[in-house]
C-alpha positions in Angstrom: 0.0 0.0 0.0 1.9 3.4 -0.7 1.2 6.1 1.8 -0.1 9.5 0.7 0.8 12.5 3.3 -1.8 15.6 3.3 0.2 18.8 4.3 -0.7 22.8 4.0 -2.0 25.7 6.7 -5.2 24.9 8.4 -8.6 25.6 7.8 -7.8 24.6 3.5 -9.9 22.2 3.2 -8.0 18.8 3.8 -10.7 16.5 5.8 -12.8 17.3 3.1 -10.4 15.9 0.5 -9.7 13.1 2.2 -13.7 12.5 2.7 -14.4 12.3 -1.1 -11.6 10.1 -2.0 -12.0 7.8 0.4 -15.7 8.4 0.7 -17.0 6.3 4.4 -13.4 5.2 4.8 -11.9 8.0 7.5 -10.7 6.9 10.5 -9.5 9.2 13.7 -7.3 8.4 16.4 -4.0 10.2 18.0 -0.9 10.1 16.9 1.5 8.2 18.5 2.4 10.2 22.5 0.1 12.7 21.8 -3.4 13.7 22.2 -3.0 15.6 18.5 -6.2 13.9 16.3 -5.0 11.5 13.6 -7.2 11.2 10.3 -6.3 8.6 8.0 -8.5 6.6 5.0 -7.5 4.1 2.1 -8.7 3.8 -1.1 -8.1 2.2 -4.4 -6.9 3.8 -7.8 -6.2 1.8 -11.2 -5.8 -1.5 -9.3 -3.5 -0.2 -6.0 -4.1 0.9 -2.8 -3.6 3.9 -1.2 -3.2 5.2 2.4 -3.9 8.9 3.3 -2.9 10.8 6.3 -4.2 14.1 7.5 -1.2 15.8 9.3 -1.9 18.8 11.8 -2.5 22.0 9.9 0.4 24.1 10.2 1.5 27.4 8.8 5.3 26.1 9.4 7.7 23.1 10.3 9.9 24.8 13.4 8.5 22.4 16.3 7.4 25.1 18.1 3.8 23.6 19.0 2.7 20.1 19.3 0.9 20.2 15.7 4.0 21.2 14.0 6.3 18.9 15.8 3.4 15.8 15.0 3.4 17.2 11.2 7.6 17.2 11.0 8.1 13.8 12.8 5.8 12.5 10.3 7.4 14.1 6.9 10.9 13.2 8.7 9.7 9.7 8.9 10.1 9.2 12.5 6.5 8.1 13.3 5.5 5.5 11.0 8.2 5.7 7.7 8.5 8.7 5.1 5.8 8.7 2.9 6.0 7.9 -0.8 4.1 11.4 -1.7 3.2 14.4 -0.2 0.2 16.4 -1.7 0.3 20.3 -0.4 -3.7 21.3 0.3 -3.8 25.0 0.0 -6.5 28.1 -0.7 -7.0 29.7 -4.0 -7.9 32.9 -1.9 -4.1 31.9 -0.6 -1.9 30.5 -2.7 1.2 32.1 -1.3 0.4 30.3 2.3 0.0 27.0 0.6 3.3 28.3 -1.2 5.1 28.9 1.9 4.4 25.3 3.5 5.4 23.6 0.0 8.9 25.3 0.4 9.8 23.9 3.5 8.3 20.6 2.9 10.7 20.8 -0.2 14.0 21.6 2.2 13.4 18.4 4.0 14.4 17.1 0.4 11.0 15.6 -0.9 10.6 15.2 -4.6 7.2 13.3 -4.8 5.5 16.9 -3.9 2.4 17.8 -5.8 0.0 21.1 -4.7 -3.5 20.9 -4.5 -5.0 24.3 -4.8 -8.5 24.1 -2.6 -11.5 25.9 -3.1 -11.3 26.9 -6.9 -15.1 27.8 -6.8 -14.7 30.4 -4.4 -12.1 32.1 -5.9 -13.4 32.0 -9.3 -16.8 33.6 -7.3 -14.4 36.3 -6.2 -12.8 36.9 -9.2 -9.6 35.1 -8.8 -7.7 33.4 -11.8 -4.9 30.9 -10.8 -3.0 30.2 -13.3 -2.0 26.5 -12.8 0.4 25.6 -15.6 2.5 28.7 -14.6 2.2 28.1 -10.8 3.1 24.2 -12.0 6.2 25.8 -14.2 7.1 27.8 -11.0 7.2 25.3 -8.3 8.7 22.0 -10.2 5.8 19.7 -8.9 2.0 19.0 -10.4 -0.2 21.3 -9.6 -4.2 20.5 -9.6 -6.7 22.5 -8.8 -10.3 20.7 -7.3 -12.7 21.7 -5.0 -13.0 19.0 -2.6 -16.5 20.6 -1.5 -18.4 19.9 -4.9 -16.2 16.6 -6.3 -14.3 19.0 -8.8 -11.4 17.9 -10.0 -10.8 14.8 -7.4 -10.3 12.1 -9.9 -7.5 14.5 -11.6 -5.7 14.5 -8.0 -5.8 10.9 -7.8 -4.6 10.9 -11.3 -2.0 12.9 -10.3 -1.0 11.3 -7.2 -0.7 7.7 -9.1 1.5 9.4 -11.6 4.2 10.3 -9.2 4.0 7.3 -6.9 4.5 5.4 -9.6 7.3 7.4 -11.3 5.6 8.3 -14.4 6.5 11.9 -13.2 9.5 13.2 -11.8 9.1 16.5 -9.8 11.6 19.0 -9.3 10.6 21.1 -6.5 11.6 24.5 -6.1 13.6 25.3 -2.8 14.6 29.4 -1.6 17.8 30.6 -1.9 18.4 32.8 1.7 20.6 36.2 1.7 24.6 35.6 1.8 25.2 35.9 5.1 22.7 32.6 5.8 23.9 30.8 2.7 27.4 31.3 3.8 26.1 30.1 7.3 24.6 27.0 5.9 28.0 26.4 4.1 29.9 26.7 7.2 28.0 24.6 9.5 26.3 22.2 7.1 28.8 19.4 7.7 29.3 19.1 11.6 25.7 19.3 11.9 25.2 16.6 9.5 27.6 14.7 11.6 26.0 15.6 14.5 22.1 14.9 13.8 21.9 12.3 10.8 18.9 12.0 11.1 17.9 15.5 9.6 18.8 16.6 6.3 22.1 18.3 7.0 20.7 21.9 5.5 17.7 21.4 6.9 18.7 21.5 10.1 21.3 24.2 10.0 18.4 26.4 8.7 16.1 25.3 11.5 19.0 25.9 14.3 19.2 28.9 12.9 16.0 29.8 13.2 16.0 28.5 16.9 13.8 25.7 16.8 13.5 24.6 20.6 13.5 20.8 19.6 16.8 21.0 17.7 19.1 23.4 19.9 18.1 20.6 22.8 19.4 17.9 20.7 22.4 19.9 19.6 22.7 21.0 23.3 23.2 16.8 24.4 25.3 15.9 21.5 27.7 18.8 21.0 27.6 22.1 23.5 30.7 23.1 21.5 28.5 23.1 18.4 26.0 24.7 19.4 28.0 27.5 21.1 29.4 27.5 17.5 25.6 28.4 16.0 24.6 31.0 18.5 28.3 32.7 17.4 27.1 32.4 13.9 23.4 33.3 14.6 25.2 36.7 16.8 27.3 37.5 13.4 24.4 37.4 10.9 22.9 39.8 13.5 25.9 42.1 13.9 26.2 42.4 10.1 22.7 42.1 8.9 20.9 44.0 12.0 18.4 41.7 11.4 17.8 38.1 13.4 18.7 35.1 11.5 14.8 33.9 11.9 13.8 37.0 10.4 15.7 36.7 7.3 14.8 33.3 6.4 11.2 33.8 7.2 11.1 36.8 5.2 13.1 35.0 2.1 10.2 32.5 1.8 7.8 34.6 2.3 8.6 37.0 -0.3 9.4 34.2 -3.0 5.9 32.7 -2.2 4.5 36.1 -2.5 6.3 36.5 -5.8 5.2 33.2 -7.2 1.5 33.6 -6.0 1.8 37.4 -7.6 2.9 35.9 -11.3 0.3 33.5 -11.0 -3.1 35.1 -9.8 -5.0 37.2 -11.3 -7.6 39.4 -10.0 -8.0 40.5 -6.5 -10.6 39.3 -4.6 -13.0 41.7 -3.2 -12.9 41.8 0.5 -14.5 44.5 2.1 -17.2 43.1 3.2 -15.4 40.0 4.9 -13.0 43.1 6.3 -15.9 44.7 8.0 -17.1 41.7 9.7 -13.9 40.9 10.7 -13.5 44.4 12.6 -16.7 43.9 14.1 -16.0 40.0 15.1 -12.4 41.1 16.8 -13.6 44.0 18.2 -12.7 43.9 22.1 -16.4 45.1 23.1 -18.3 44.2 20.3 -16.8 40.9 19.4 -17.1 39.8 22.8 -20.3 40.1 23.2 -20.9 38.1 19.9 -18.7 35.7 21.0 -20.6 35.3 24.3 -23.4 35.1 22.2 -22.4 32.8 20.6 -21.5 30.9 23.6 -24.8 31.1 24.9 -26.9 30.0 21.6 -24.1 27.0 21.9 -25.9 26.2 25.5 -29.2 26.9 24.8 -29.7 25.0 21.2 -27.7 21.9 23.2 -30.2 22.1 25.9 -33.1 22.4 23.2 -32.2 19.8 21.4 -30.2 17.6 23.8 -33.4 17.5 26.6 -35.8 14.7 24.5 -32.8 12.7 22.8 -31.1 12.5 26.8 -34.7 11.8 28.1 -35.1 8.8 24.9 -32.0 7.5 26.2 -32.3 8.1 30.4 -35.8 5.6 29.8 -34.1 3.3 28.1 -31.1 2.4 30.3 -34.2 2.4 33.3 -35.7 -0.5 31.2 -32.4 -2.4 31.3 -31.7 -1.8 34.7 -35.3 -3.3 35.5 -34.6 -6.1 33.5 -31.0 -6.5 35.1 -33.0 -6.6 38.4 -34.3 -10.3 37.3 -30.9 -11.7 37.0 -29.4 -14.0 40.0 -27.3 -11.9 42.7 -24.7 -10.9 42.5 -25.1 -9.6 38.8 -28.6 -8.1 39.4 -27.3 -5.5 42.1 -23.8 -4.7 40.1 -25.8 -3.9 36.6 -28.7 -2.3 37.7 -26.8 -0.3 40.6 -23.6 0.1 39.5 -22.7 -0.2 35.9 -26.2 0.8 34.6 -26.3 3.9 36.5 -22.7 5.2 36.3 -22.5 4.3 32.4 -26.4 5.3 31.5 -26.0 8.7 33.1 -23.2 9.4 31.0 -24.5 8.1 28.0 -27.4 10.1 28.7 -25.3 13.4 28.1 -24.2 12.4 24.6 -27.5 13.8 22.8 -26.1 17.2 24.6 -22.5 16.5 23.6 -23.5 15.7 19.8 -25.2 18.6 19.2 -22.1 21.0 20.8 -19.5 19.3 19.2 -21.6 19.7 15.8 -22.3 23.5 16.2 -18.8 23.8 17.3 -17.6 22.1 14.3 -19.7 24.3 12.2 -18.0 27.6 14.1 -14.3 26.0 13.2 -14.9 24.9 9.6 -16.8 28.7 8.7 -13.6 29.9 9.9 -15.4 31.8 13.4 -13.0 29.8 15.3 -9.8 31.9 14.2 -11.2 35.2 14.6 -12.4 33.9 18.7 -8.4 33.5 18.5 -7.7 36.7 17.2 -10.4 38.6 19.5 -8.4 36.4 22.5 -4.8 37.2 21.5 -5.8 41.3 21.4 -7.6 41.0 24.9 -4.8 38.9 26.8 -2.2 41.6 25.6 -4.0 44.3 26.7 -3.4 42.7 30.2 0.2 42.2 29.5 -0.2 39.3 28.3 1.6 37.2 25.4 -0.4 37.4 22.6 0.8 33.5 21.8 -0.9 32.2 24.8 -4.2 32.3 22.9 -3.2 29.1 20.9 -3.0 26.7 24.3 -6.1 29.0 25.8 -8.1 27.4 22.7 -6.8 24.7 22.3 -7.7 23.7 26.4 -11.3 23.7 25.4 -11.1 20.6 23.9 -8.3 19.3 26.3 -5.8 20.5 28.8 -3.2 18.3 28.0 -2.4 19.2 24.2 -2.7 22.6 25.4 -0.1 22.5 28.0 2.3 21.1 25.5 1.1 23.7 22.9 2.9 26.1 25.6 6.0 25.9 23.8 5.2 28.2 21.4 5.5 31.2 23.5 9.4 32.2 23.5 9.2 34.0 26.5 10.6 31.3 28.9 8.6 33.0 31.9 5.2 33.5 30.1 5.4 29.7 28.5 6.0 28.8 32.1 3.0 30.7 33.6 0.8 29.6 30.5 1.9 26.0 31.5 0.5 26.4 35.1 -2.7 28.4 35.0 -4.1 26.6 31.5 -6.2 23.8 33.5 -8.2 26.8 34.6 -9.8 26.8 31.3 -12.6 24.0 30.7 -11.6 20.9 29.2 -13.9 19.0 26.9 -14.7 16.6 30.2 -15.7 19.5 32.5 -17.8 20.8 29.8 -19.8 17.3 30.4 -20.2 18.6 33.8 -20.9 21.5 33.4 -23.7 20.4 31.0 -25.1 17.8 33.1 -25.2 20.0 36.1 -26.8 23.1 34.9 -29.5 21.0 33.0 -30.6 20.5 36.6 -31.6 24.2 36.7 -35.1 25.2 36.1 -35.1 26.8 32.5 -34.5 30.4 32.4 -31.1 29.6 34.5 -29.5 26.6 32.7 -28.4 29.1 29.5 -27.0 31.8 31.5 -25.3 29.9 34.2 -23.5 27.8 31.8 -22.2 30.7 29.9 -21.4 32.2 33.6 -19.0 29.2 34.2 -16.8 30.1 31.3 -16.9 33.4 31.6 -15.4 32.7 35.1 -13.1 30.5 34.2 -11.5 32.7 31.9 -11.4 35.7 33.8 -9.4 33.6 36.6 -7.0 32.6 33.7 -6.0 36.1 32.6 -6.0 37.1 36.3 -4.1 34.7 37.8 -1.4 34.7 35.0 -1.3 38.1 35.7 -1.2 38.0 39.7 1.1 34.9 39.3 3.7 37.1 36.9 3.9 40.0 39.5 4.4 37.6 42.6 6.9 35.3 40.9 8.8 37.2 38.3 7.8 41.3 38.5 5.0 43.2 36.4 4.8 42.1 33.2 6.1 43.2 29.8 3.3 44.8 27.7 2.9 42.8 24.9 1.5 42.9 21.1 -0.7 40.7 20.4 -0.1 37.9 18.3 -0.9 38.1 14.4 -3.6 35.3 13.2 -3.2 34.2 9.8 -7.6 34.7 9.2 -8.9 31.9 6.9 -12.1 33.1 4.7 -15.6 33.1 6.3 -17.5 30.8 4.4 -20.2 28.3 4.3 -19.5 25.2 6.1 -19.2 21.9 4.5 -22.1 19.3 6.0 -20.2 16.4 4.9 -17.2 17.6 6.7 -19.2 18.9 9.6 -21.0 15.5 9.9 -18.3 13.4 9.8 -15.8 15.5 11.8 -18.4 15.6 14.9 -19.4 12.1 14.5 -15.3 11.4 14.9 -14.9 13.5 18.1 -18.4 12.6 19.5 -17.2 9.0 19.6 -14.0 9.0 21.3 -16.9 10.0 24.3 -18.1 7.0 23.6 -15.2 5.0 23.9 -14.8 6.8 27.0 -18.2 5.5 28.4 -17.7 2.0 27.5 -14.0 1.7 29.5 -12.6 4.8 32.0 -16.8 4.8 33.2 -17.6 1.0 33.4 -14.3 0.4 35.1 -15.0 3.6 37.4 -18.8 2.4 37.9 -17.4 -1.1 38.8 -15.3 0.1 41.4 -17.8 2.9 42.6 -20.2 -0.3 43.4 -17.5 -2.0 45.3 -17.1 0.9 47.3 -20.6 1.2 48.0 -21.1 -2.7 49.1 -17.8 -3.1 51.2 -16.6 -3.4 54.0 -20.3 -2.7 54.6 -23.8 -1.4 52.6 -24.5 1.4 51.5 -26.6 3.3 53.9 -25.2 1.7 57.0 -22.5 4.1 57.2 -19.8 1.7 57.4 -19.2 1.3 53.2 -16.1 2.6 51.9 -17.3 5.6 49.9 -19.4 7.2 52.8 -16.5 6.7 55.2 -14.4 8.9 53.2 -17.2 10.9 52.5 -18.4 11.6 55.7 -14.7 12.3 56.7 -14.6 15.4 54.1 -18.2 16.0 54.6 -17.7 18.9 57.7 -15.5 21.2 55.2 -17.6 20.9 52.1 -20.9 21.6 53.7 -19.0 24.5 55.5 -17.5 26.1 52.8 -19.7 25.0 50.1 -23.2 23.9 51.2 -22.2 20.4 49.9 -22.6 16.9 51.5 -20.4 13.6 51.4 -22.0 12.9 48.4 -20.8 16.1 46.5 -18.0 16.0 48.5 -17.3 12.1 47.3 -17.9 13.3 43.4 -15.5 15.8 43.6 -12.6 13.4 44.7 -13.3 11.1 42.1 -13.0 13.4 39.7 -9.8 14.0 39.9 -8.6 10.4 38.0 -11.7 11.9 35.7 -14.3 14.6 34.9 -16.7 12.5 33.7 -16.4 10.3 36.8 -18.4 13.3 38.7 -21.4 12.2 36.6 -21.2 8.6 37.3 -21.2 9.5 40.9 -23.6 11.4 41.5 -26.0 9.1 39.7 -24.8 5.5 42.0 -25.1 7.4 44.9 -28.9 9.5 44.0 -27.2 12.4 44.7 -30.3 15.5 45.7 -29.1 18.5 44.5 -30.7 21.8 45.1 -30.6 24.6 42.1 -28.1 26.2 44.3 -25.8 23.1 45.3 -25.9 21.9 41.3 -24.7 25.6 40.6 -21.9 25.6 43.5 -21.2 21.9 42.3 -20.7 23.0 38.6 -18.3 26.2 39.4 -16.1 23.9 41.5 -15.8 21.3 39.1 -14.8 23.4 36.5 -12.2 25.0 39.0 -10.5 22.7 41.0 -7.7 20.4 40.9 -7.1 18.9 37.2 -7.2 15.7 36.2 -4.3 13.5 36.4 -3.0 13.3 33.7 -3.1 17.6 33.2 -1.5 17.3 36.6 1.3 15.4 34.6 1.5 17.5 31.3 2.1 20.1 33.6 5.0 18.1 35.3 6.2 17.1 32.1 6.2 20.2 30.6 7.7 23.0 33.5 10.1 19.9 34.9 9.5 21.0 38.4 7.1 19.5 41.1 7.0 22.5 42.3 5.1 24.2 39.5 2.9 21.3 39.5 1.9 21.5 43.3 1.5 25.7 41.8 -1.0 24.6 39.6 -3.3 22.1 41.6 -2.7 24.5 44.7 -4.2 27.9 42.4 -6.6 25.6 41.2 -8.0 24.3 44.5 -7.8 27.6 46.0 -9.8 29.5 43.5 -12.4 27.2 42.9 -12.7 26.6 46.6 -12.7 30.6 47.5 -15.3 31.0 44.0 -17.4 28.5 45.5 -17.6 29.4 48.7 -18.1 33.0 47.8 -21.1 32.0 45.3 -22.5 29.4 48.1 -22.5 32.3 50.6 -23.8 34.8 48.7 -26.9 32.4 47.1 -27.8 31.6 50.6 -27.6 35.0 51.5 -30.2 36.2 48.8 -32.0 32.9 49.6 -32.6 34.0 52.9 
């Protein structure tokens, strides 16, 4: 089977490529380590097999985040083999970005390169003309332009792709040519390095050293300090005589030859100032706030809407088995229709909810929303001295902590990566928004859109102000800092095919989740409940321990064992809070459900956050600083809300 790598910047189109040529074929999982998503599919052309893989969208191959160090592994063959091709995806409304990827894909010495230039209906709507041959003439490689969102031009990529595989063309790709001062660099250095790290492409890596990619200075650092004392005396010498940093040159080289190469080859230019408008309003501090907690908000209230019958379909339904699991001999009839029912049902009974968030969500990140929330995020955390960078993990927690965490390592700024490291769990992961879900679907009506929208708005205000308080105490005030510049992708109508498939992908690894970190939870939830006594006697393990925390929670938060019991188990996982609180027939008042909610999207991370955040600062001690600011806060926040609701109650 030959193995097909698809490459180019995000948002271009590429799971939609990959969806008509393999058609039902798609498959997701991680990549090997990490939690990145992995797409892959096969399919068969003229009698072979073919294997393609979906790397991480990434604007560039320095390994500063976990996307672009899963994308180079791959292309340098150190996850599963170099592949025999690599198609570039890229925009018509952007050639020169697709451009920009190509060249460096072309550095790492790839000849089996063709471009795929995306979204040829759009641009030809905006009065765009690519012309292909030229750009094809330019580059060295095939060039074939489809759009992968009506079928056009698919079978000519697969044409394409067989051609080359197969040797029946030979590309010559195009590589930059870098001001004297790097060349004579490269020159220089070209052959220790080579020497030093065989396993990259001896230019290659001199260019990427030079450019200070974290993930070869730390190899260079273990295998040769003298050498890499060498490069920084190089990289200070290019400065000296070209006042300008080494990364600066060679990112402006490319850019200005893909700009070059897109400017000979378009024609037209596209009419934007209607997208420009939007754009102002959408990253507007005030006013694109509000929209996006607007958007937030109809999020909540159409998952509610829709979720409430589908979760009520499926709550009857597991009640049906656990009556039938009743008739079975002991001790199976008390385990399944007391423990595993229960603790797996209840959580099955969110993924109507879950479904519908992850498909508007999916809808928000393939219309392109997703990057201007980014943008709005990088402008406001500058504005508290913030780096502008440290939007990328903020996102990127949403769906999981972890990931994010890693993703840290694009911020430069050893002291802010280090802060953005620690206070990221604040955000809510995709787990906690389970919670958060289940919990505030207890509310009566008018309440459940508005305090769900409440949590994250808390949440996020504790992240910018503890990174801020944390900054002062530990290191001094903060440097004011620009934001970040985001690369915006076109607004444009999503894909249903794409959106479909994409949320029926991420919806399921919560279904995995259900049927082995739950059932194995719910098992040893019932244990807990039976031994070394009943449940309801007192003497079973769980109310022992809960009865133990029980005097600080109801203090301080108006919470019994039972919510007291939930919490700890959540630590090993969110979702565990659910299960919980269903074995046990946890009661919750509007208020406790609330109080619940806020501390559970607060506290102390699960463990394996707890260890990206080991893994990642190298210091215990800025893991204890993370669980210890998230304990306190949500414990102060909840105790503060719990107070002040009984107050008003009263």
């Amino acid at each position: 089977m030959r193995t097909v790598a698809l490459a180019g910047p995000p948002n271009v189109g590429k799971t939609t490529i990959m969806s008509r040529v393999c058609r039902a074929n798609l498959e997701v999982g991680n990549w090997p380590g990490v939690t990145v998503e992995r797409k892959t599919c096969t399919y068969e052309f003229r009698g072979d097999r073919y294997r393609l893989i979906d790397l991480p969208g990434t604007y560039s191959l320095t390994a500063f985040s976990e996307d672009q160090r899963v994308a180079r592994d791959y292309l340098l063959g150190r996850t599963d083999g170099k592949p025999d091709a690599v198609v570039v995806v890229g925009d018509a409304l952007n050639v020169a970005g697709a451009v920009r990827v190509f060249l460096e894909i072309a550095e790492l010495g790839y000849h089996h390169v063709i471009l795929a230039v995306n979204m040829l209906d759009e641009a030809e709507r905006a009065g765009i003309g690519i012309d292909l041959k030229r750009l094809e003439r330019e580059l060295g490689v095939p060039v074939v332009g489809i759009s992968a969102k009506r079928g056009y031009g698919i079978e000519h990529l697969k044409r394409a792709i067989a051609d080359v595989v197969q040797g029946r063309v030979e590309p010559n790709p195009r590589s930059p040519r870098y001001p004297r001062e790097v060349e004579r660099a490269v020159k220089e250095l070209a052959p220790e390095v080579g020497e030093r790290l065989p396993e990259y492409p001896p230019r290659w890596a001199v260019l990427k050293l030079l450019e200070g990619d974290p993930e070869l200075l730390r190899e260079l650092e273990k295998r040769d300090p003298e050498l890499l004392k060498r490069v920084k005396e190089v990289k200070k010498r290019i400065a000296e005589r070209t006042s300008h940093d080494p990364a600066v040159l060679i990112s402006q080289a490319r850019d200005e030859l893909a700009t070059r190469i897109a400017r000979n080859c378009v024609t037209g230019r596209p009419s934007l100032s209607r997208q420009d408008r939007i754009d102002r309003v959408l990253t507007h501090p005030v006013w694109g706030t509000l929209i996006a907690l607007g958007v937030l908000g109809t999020v909540f209230a159409s998952a509610f809407l829709l979720g409430d019958p589908l979760s009520e379909l499926v709550e009857g339904a597991f009640e049906h088995l656990a009556g039938f699991a009743r008739s079975l001999p002991a001790p199976w009839s008390d385990l399944l229709a007391e423990g595993v029912i229960p603790g797996v049902g209840t959580v099955l009974a969110m993924y109507p909810y879950v479904f519908v968030m992850l498909l508007l969500l999916t809808v928000l990140e393939d219309a392109g929303y997703t990057a201007r929330l980014a943008a709005l995020a990088s402008g406001l955390l500058a504005r508290f001295g913030l780096h502008g960078k440290t939007v990328f993990p903020a996102v990127l927690s949403l769906s999981c902590n972890v990931p994010a965490i890693t993703a840290s390592r694009i911020i430069e700024d050893e002291r802010a990566r280090l802060l953005t490291a620690i206070v990221v769990p604040l955000i809510p992961c995709g787990a906690r928004l389970e919670v958060i879900t289940f919990l505030t679907a207890k509310l009566p009506d008018p309440w459940r859109v508005p305090a769900a929208v409440s949590i994250y708005v808390v949440a996020l205000s504790l992240f910018v102000a503890t990174s801020y308080i944390l900054h002062r105490l530990l290191f001094g005030k903060p440097e004011p800092h620009r934001g970040h510049v985001i690369e915006l992708p076109r607004l444009r109508k999503p894909h249903l095919r794409t959106v479909l498939t994409v949320t029926w992908l991420r919806s399921n690894e919560f279904l995995q989740k259900a049927g082995t970190i739950i059932l194995a939870a719910s098992v040893l939830l019932w244990v807990a409940t039976r031994y070394p006594e009943p449940l309801g006697t007192g003497g079973s393990a769980i109310e022992l321990v809960g009865k133990a925390l029980e005097p600080v929670t109801v203090a301080l938060l108006g919470l019994d064992w039972k919510g007291a019991v939930a919490l700890l188990n959540g630590i090993v996982a969110k979702e565990i809070v659910i299960s919980t609180l269903a074995m046990l027939h946890a009661h919750l008042t509007p208020e406790n459900a609330y109080v619940l909610t806020l501390v559970s999207a607060l506290y102390i991370p699960c463990a394996a956050t707890i260890g990206a955040v080991y893994s990642e600062t190298g210091s215990m001690r800025y893991a204890a600083l993370s669980v210890a600011a998230n304990l306190s806060l949500a414990t102060l926040v909840g105790a503060a809300v719990h107070h002040a609701l009984v107050a008003l109650g009263g």
